[in-house]
KOLROFI-793355 format. One record per residue (C-alpha): residue in three letters; x, y, z. Coordinates in steps of 0.02 Angstrom, whole numbers, plus 32768, in hexadecimal, padded with zeros to 4 digits. Example, Ala and Ser with C-alpha at 12.3 -4.5 7.8 and 13.67 -1.06 7.14 Angstrom:
ALA82677F1F8186/SER82AC7FCB8165/
REM end
This chain:
UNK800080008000/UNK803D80B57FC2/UNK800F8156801D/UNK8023820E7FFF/UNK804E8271807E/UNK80948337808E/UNK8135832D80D3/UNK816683F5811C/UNK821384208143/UNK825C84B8819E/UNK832484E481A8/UNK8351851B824C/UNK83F8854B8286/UNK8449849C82A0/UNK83C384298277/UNK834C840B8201/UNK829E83F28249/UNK8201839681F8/UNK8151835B81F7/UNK80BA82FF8192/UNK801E837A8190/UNK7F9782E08174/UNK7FE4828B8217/UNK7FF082D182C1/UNK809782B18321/UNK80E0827D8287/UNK817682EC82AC/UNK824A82D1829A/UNK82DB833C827B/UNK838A8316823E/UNK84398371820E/UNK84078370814B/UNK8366835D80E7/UNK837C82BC80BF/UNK83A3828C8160/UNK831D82F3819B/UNK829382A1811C/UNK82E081E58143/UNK82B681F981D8/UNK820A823F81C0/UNK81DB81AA813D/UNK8229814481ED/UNK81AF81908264/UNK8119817C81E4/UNK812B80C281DD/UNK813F80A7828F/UNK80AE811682B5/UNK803780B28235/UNK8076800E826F/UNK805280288318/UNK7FA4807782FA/UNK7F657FDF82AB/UNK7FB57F70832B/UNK7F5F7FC683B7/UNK7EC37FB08350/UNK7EDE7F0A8329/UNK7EEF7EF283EC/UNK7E587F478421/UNK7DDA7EF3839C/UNK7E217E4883A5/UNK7D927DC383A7/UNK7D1B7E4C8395/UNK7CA27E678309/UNK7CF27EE18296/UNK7D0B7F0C81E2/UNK7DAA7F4081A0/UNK7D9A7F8280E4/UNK7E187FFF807A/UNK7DEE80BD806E/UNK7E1F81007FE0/UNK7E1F81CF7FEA/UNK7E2E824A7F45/UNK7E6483007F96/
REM end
């Protein structure tokens, strides 16, 4: 599965700092960009994965439906 996501960076003195604007506390920083964006695409993927592991958890052996949503913005 792809997703699209709006990656904002800011220079500050030493470090450069960044963020996802679809995804709350999807934040890192780093020395350079790329560093800086790395480490983003890091936190992103460890944010999702845990998110549906905590929902896994709570819904187990209940009576749910899980289904793709597919969003054109």
């Amino acid at each position: 599965m792809e997703n699209l996501f709006t990656a904002v960076f800011q220079k500050t003195d030493k470090w450069w700092i960044a963020f996802v604007e679809e995804l709350p506390g999807a934040n890192a920083q780093g020395e350079t960009i790329d560093e800086a964006r790395e480490n983003l695409k890091e936190a992103v993927e460890l944010i999702l994965e845990s998110n549906r592991e905590l929902s896994e958890r709570e819904f187990a052996g209940k009576d749910v439906i899980r289904e793709e949503l597919k969003i054109a913005v």
